[in-house]
C-alpha positions as semicolon CSV with decimal commas, in nm:
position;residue;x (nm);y (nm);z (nm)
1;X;3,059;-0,326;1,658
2;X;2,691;-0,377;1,657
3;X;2,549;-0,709;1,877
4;X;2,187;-0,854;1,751
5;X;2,028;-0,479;1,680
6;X;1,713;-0,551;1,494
7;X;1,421;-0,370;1,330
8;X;1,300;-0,323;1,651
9;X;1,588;-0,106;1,715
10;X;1,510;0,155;1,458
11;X;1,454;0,508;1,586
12;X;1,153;0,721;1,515
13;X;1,168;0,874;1,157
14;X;0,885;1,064;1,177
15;X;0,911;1,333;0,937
16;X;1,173;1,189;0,720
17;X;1,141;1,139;0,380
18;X;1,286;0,812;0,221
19;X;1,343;0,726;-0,132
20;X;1,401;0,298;-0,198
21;X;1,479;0,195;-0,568
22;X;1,396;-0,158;-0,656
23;X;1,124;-0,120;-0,348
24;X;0,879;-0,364;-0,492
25;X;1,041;-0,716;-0,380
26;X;1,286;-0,849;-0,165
27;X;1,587;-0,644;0,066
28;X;1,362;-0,308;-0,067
29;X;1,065;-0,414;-0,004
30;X;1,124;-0,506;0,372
31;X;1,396;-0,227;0,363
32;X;1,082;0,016;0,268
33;X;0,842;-0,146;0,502
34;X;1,032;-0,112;0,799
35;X;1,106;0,269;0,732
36;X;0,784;0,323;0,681
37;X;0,676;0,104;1,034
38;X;0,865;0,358;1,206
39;X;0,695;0,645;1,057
40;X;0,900;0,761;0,751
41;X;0,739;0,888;0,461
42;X;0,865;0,618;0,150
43;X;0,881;0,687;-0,203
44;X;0,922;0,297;-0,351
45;X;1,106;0,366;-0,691
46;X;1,015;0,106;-0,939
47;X;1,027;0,013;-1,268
48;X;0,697;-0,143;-1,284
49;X;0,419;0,070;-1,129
50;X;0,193;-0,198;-1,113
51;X;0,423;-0,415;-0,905
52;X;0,517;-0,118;-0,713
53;X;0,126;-0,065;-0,626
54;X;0,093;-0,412;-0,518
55;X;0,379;-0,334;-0,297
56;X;0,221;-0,018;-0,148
57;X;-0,096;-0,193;-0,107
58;X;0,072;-0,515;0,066
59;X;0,246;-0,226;0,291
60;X;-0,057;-0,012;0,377
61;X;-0,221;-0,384;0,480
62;X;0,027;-0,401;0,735
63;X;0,047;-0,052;0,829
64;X;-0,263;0,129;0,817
65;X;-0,125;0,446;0,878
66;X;0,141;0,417;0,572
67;X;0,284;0,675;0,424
68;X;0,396;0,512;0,119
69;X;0,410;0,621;-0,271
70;X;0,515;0,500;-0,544
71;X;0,743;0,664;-0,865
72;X;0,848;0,533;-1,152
73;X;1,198;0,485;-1,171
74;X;1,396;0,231;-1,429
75;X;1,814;0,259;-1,316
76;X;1,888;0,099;-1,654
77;X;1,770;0,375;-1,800
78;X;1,935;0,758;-1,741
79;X;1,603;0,904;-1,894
80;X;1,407;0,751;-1,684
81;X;1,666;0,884;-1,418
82;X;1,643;1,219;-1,524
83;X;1,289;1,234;-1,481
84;X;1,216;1,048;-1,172
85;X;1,460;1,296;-1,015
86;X;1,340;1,595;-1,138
87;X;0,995;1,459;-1,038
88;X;1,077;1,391;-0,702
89;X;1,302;1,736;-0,677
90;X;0,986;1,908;-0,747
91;X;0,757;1,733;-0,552
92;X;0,945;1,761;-0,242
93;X;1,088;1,990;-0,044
94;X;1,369;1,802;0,081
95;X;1,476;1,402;0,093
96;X;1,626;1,225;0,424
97;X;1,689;0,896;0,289
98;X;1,841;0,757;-0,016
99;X;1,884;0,398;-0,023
100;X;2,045;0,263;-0,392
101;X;1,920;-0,079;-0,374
102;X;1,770;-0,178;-0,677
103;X;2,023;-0,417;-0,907
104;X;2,087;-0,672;-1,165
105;X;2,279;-1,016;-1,074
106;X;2,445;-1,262;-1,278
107;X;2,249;-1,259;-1,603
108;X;2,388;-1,547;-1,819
109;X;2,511;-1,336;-2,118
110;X;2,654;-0,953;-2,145
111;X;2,360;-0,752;-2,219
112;X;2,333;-0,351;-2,237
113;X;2,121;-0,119;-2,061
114;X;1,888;0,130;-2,324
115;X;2,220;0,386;-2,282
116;X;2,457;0,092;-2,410
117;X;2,587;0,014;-2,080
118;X;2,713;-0,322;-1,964
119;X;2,416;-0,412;-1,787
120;X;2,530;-0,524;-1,406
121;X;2,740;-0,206;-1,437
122;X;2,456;0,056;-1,555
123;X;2,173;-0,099;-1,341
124;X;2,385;-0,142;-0,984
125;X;2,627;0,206;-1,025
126;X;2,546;0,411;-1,318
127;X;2,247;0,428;-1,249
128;X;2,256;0,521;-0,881
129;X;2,585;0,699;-0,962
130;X;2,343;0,943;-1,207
131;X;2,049;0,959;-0,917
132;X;2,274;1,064;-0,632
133;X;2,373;1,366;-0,859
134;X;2,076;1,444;-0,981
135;X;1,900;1,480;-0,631
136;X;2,175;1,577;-0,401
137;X;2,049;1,947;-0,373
138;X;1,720;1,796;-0,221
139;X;1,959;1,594;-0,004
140;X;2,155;1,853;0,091
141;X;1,837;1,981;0,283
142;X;1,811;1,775;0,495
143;X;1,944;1,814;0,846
144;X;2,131;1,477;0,872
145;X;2,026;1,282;0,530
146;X;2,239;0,999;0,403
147;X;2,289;0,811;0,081
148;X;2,300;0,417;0,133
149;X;2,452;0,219;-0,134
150;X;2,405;-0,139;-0,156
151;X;2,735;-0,376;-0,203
152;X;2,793;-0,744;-0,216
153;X;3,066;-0,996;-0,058
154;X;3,151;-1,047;-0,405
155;X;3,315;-0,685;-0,468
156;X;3,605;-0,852;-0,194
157;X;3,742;-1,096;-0,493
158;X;3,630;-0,808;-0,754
159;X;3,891;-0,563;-1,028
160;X;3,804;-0,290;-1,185
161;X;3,954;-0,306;-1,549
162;X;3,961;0,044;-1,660
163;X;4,072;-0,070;-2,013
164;X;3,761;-0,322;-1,936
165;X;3,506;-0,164;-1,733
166;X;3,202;-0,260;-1,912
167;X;3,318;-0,601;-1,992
168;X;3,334;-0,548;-2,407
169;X;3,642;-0,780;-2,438
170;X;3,551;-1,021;-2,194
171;X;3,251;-1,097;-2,056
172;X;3,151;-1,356;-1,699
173;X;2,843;-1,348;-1,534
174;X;3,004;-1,366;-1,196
175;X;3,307;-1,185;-1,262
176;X;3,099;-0,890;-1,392
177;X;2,824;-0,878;-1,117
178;X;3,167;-0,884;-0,885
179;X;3,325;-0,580;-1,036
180;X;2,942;-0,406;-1,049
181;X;2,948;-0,435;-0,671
182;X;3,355;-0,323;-0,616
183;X;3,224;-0,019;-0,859
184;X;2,921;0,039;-0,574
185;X;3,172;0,028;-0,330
186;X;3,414;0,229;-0,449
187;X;3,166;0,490;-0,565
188;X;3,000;0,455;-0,180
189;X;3,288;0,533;0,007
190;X;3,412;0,816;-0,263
191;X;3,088;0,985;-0,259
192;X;3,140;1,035;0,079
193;X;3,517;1,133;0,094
194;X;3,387;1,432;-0,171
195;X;3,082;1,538;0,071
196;X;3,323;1,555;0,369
197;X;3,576;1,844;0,147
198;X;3,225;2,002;0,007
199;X;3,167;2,035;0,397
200;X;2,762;1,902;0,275
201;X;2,552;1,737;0,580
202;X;2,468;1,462;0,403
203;X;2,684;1,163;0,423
204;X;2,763;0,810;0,221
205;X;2,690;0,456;0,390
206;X;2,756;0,110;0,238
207;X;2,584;-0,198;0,308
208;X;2,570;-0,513;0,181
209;X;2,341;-0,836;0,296
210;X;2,574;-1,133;0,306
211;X;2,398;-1,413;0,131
212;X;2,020;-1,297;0,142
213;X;1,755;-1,567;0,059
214;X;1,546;-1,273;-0,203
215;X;1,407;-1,255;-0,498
216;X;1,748;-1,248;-0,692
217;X;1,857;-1,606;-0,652
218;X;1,579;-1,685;-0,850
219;X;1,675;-1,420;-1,117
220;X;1,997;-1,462;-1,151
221;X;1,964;-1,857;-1,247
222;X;1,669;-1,788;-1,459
223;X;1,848;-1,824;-1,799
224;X;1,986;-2,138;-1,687
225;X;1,904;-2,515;-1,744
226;X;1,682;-2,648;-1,492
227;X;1,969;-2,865;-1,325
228;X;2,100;-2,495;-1,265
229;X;1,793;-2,367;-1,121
230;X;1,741;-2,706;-0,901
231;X;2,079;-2,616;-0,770
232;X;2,060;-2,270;-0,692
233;X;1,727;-2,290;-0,495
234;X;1,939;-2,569;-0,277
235;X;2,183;-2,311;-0,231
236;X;1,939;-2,007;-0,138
237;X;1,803;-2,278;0,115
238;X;2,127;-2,388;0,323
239;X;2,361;-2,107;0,273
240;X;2,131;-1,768;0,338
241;X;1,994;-1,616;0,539
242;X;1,637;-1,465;0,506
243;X;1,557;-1,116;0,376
244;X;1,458;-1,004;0,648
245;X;1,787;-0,995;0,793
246;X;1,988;-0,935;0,537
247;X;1,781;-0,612;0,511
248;X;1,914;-0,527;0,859
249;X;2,255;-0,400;0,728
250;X;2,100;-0,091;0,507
251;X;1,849;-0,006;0,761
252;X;2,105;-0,004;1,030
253;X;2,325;0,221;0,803
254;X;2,036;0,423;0,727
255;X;1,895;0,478;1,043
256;X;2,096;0,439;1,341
257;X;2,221;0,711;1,615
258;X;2,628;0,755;1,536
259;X;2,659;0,612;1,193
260;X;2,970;0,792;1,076
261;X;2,991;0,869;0,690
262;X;3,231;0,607;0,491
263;X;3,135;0,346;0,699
264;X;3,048;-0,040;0,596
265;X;2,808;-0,243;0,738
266;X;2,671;-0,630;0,675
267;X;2,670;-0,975;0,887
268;X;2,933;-1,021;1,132
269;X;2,929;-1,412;1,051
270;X;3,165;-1,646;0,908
271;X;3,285;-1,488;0,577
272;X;3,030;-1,215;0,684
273;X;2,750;-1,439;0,484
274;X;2,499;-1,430;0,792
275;X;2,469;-1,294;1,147
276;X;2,403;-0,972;1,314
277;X;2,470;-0,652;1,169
278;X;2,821;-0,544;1,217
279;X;3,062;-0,247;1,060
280;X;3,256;-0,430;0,803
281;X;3,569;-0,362;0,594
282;X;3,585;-0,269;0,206
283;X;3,871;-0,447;0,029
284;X;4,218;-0,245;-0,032
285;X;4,072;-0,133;-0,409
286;X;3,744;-0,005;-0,296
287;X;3,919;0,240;-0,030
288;X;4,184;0,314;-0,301
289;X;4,141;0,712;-0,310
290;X;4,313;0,691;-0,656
291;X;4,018;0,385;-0,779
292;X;3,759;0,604;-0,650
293;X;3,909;0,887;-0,845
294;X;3,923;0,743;-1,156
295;X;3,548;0,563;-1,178
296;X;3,427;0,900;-1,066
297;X;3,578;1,058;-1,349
298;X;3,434;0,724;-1,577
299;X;3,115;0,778;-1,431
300;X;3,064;1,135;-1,527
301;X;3,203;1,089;-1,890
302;X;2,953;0,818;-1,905
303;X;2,644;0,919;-1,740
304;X;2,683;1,312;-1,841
305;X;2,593;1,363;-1,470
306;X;2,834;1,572;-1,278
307;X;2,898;1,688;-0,932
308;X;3,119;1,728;-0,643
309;X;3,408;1,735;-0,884
């Protein structure tokens, strides 16, 4: 149990390299600022290098002795994927920090990634499912890296429909974001059950941010009618909390001393939607060794991206 640690509280990362996807706005933009604050060397991983300039430049503003970069990266797309990784494989000679942040919410109608995946699904786990893989050999050189993933409240009243999983047959916004996050989860805490019998260093953290007042409760009312919209910005203003500290949760799993691999962190609040940092629990289905067994096994068939099998 964790009582009112804040970003403050962060140790030293000098000479620790971080990767943030979706590092341009909101939870990954503070999550990248603070890392880099306390001296970590940040890759922000965007899909728009133009917005992820703006973000380097806002960062270097505030911290003139940044050490901040920015790749291209779009987690929607596994060519893009492929090459950011082997990029940033090449590039550098080991990577401390991998926070999976970047994510789609509650878009109004099913859509499909470039690969033909269910969008929610490819963007928040596919995606990062695929990236993991593809630079876990750069992980693995780390001394003590670790692999964040970034879950939601909403995977705790979340399925996973096998004979469903990318919502062909039916299709709800909130539903679908739901299972999305249980699939984080699941993948989160199985990722980290197959680095503990590989005997790797590196381990797998979950976070989530309870209800964080960012950039996505504007996007994911965007396609609605403007009585919609009116309503959700009422919500984002009573019921959140701000980015800032819902961006505590992954930095504390990223960052501080005795983190233990498998663990869950987010607000220790009422229905864990605000409030300090705390370790949290996964529902019954994300720490179901037999779930996490069979989306690994989905995930590879679908992503063509293999490893610790």
């Amino acid at each position: 149990m964790t009582s009112q640690w804040t970003a403050a509280d962060i140790p030293d990362q000098s000479g620790r390299t971080a990767v943030v996807t979706g590092a341009n706005s909101g939870l990954g933009l503070v999550t990248a600022t603070e890392l880099t604050r306390h001296g970590a060397r940040v890759i922000l991983a965007v899909r728009n290098p133009e917005a992820g300039e703006r973000a380097a430049d806002g960062i270097r503003a505030l911290i003139p002795q940044a050490d901040v970069a920015v790749g291209v990266l779009d987690v929607a797309s596994l060519a893009s994927v492929r090459a950011f990784a082997a990029r940033t494989a090449a590039e550098l000679d080991r990577i401390d920090l991998l926070i999976n942040n970047a994510g789609a919410e509650n878009l109004a109608e099913r859509r499909t990634t470039v690969d033909g995946f269910e969008f929610h699904l490819g963007t928040n786990m596919l995606g990062h499912f695929a990236l993991t893989g593809l630079l876990l050999e750069a992980l693995a050189r780390g001394p003590a890296s670790r692999v964040v993933s970034l879950s939601s409240i909403t995977h705790k009243r979340a399925h996973l429909d096998f004979d469903d999983l990318q919502g062909e047959r039916r299709f709800n916004a909130n539903r679908t974001y739901g299972a999305s996050k249980l699939a984080t989860t699941v993948f989160g805490i199985e990722l980290d059950r197959r680095l503990r019998v590989a005997g790797s260093p590196v381990i797998s953290i979950i976070a989530h941010p309870g209800l964080s007042r960012s950039n996505f409760i504007d996007n994911a009312w965007r396609d609605r009618g403007a009585a919609a919209q009116f309503m959700g910005r009422m919500f984002s203003v009573v019921a959140t909390q701000p980015t800032e500290r819902g961006a505590l949760n992954q930095l504390y799993a990223a960052t501080a001393d005795g983190v233990g691999g498998g663990e869950f962190f987010g607000p220790g609040g009422a229905g864990e939607r605000k409030g300090d940092v705390t370790r949290v629990r996964a529902s019954s289905e994300a720490r179901d060794p037999e779930t996490g067994r069979r989306l690994w096994d989905a995930a590879q068939q679908l992503t063509g991206v293999s490893y610790l099998s």
